[in-house]
C-alpha positions in Angstrom: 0.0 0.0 0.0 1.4 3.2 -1.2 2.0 6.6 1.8 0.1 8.9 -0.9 -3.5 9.0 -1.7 -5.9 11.6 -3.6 -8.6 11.7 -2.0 -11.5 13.0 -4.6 -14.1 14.4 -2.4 -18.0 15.2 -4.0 -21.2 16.2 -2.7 -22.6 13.0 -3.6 -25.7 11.9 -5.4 -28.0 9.0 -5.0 -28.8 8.9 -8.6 -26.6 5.7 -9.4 -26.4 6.1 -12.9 -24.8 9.8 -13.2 -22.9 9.1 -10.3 -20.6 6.8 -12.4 -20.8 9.1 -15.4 -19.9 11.9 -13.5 -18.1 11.3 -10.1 -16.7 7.9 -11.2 -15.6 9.6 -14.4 -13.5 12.0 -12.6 -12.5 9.7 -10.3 -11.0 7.0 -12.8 -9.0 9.6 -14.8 -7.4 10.8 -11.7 -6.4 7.3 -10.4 -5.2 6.8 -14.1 -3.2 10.2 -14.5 -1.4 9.8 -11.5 -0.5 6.0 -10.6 1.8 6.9 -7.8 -0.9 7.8 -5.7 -4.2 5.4 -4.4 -7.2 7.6 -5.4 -10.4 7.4 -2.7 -13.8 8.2 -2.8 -15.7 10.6 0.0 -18.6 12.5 0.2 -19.9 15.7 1.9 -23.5 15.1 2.2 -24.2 12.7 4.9 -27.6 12.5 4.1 -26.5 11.1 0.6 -24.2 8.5 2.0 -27.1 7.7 4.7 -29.7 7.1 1.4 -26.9 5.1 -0.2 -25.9 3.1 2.9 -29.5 1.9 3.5 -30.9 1.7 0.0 -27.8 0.1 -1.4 -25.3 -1.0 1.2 -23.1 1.0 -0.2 -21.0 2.5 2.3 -18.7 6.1 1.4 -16.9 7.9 3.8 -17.3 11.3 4.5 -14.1 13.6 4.6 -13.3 12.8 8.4 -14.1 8.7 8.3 -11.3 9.0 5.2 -9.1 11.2 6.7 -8.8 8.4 10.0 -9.4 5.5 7.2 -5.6 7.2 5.8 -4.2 7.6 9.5 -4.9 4.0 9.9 -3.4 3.0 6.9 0.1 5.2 7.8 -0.5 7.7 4.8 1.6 10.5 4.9 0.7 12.4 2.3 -3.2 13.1 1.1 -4.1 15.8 -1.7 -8.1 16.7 -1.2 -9.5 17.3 -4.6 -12.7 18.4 -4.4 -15.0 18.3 -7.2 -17.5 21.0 -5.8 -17.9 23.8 -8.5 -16.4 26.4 -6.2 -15.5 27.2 -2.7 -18.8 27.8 -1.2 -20.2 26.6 2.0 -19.8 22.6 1.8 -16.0 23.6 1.0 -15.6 25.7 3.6 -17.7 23.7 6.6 -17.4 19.8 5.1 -13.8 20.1 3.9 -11.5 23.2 5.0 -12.9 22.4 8.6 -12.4 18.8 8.9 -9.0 19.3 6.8 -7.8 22.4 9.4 -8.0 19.6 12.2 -5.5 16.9 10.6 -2.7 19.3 9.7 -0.4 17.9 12.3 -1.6 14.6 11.2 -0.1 13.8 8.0 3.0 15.0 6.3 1.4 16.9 3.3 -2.6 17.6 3.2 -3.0 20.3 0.5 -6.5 20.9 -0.3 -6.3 21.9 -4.7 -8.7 24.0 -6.0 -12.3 23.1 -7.1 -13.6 23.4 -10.6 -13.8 27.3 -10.9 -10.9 29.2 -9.0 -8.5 31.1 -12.1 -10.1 32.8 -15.3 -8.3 29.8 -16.8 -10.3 27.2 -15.6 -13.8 29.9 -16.7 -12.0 30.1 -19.7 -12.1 25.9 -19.8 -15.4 25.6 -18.6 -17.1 28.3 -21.0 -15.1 26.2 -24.2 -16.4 23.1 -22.9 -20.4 24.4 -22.4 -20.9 26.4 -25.4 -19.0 23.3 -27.6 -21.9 21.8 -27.1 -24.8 21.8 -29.6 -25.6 24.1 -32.3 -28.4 26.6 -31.6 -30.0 28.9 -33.7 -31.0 32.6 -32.7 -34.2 31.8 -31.9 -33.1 28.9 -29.0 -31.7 30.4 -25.9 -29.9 27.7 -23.6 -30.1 28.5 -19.9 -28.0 26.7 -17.4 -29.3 25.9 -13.7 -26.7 25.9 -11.3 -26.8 25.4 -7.7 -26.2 28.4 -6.0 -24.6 28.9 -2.7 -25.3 31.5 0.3 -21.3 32.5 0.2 -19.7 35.1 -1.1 -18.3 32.2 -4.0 -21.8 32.5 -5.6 -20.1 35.3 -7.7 -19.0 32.7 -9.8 -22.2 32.5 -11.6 -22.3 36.6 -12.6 -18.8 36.4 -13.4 -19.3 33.7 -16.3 -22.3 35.1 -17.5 -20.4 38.5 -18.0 -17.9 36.4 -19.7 -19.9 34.4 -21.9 -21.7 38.0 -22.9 -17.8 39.3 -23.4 -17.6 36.3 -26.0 -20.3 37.0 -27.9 -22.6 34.4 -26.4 -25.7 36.4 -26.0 -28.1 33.7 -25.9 -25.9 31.8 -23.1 -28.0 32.3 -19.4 -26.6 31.4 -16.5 -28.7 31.2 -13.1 -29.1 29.2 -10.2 -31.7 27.3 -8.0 -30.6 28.3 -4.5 -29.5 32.0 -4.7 -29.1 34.9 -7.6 -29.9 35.0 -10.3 -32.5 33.1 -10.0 -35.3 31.9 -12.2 -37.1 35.1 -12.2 -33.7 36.8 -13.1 -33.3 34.6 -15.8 -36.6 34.9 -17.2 -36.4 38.1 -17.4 -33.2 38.6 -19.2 -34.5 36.1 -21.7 -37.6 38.1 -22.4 -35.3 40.6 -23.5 -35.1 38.6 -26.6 -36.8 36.8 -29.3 -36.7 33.4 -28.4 -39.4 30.8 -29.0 -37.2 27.6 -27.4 -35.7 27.0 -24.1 -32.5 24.3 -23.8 -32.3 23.6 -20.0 -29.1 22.5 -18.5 -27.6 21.7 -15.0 -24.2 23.4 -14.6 -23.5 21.4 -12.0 -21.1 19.0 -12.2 -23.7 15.9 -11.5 -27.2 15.9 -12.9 -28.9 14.8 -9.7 -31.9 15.9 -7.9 -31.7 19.4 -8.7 -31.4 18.5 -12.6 -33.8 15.5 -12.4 -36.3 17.7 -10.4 -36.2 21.5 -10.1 -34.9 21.8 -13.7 -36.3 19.2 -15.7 -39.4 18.2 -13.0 -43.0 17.7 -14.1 -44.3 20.1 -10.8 -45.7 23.3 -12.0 -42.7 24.8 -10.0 -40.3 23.0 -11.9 -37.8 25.6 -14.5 -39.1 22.9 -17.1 -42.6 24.0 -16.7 -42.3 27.6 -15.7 -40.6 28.3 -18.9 -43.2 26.5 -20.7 -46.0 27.7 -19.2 -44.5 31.6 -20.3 -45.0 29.9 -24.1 -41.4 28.3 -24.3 -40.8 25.2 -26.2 -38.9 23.7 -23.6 -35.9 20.7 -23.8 -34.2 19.8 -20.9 -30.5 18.2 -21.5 -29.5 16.0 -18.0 -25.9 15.7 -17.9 -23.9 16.9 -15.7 -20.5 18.7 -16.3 -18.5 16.2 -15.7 -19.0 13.9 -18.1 -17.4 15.8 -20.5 -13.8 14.7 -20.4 -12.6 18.8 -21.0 -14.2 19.3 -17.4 -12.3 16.3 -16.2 -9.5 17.4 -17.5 -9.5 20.9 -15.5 -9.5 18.6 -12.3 -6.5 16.7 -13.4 -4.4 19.8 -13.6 -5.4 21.1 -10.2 -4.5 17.3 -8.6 -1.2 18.2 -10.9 -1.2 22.2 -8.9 -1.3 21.1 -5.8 0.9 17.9 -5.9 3.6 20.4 -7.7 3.0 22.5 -4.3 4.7 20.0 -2.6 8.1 20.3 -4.1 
C-alpha cells in the first residue's frame, strides 16, 4: 500500500447512474493520471451517504471517516481534490474544517482547488459548455446551477459576464438556490426573441436538482415555468463532468497542488 493517496471528495448523489458518469468519471481519470498515488472516494452530504448506505449497502466515507481511514493506513501524504464547483459553504464547513483539524496529522494535506478558481479554468469551462450543440438565434440555452449562500456565488455573474464578453448572448446562466434566479433569468430572456428554451444543469452531477427542479413535471419546476411563459422547452440532464474537457481541468489542479509539494 502506497504513503500517498488523492482523496476525490464530492457532494454525492443517490442517482446511481450519473454518479458513475460523473463522479466515477472523474474519479477514474485521476487514479489513471497519477499511478503513484491510491485515489479514494468521499462525500460531503451525509444525508446522501445515509440514502446510499440503506438503500444500497453502499458504504462512502465522508471527509473525516477518510481522513482516520488514511491515518490508519500510515498515509503521509493526502491531496483533497474536491469536485464541488467552487469554494462555497460545503468547502468551507465539510472540507477546509475537517482538513484544518489533521494538519499535524499527516505530512502533506494540501487541499487543490475546485472546478472554478483562475479565469483559466472559466475560460475551460465556457469552451467546454458552449461546444456543445448548435443553436439557432431563436433557441436560448439556460444553465441551472446550484447556488450557494457565500460570497463564492459570484462565480455564476462572473461567467455570465464572460460568456456575454464572447459573444454568447443567448448563453443564461442562473441558479436554483441564490441569484440569479429563475425570475432573473426569465427576465433577461424576455429581452429577446426566443421561441425555445435548452435547459441545462451546470452542476457538475445531474442529480436531484437537474432531475427535479430543472427538468421536473411540478408546476414549480424551470421545465414548466418556462413552458407555461410559451417556451418550447428541452431539458439536456448531464452533468459537467461527463465531459472529459471538465475532467481534465481537475486533473491539472491534482497536478497544482501535488507540484506544491516540491
Amino acid at each position: 500500500m502506497t504513503d500517498k493517496i488523492i482523496l476525490v471528495v464530492s457532494f454525492g448523489t443517490s442517482y446511481n447512474n450519473n454518479r458513475a458518469l460523473t463522479i466515477g468519471a472523474i474519479e477514474k481519470d485521476i487514479d489513471e493520471a497519477f499511478p503513484d498515488y491510491e485515489m479514494r472516494r468521499a462525500f460531503t452530504s451525509q444525508m446522501v451517504i445515509n440514502i446510499l448506505k440503506k438503500r444500497d449497502g453502499l458504504a462512502i466515507d465522508n471527509v473525516e471517516e477518510a481522513l482516520e481511514r488514511a491515518l490508519d493506513d500510515g498515509v503521509k501524504t493526502v491531496i483533497i481534490q474536491p469536485t464541488h464547483i467552487m469554494n462555497g459553504t460545503e468547502y468551507h464547513f465539510k472540507i477546509k474544517d475537517t482538513v484544518d483539524k489533521y494538519i499535524d496529522k499527516f505530512e502533506n494535506i494540501p487541499i487543490a482547488e475546485p472546478l472554478l478558481i483562475s479565469d483559466e479554468d472559466f475560460e475551460d469551462l465556457i469552451a467546454s459548455i458552449t461546444s456543445k450543440g448548435d443553436y439557432d438565434e431563436d433557441t436560448a440555452v439556460v444553465f441551472m446551477g446550484h447556488g450557494s449562500p457565500a460570497e463564492s456565488n459570484m462565480v455564476y455573474t462572473k461567467l455570465q459576464g464572460m460568456l456575454n464578453d464572447k459573444g454568447f448572448d443567448n448563453y443564461y446562466i442562473g441558479t436554483v438556490e441564490a441569484k440569479p434566479d429563475y425570475d432573473d433569468v426569465l427576465a433577461m430572456v424576455k429581452e429577446g426573441d426566443y421561441k425555445k428554451i435548452v435547459l441545462k444543469p451546470l452542476m457538475v452531477v445531474a442529480g436531484d436538482h437537474a432531475q427535479n427542479d430543472m427538468a421536473g413535471d411540478e408546476e414549480d419546476s424551470w421545465k414548466s415555468m418556462f413552458a407555461s411563459e410559451g417556451y418550447e422547452v428541452e431539458c439536456v440532464i448531464e452533468g459537467l463532468a461527463q465531459s472529459k474537457d471538465i475532467r481534465d481541468v481537475y486533473i491539472k489542479h491534482v497536478q497544482n497542488a501535488i507540484d506544491g509539494l516540491n
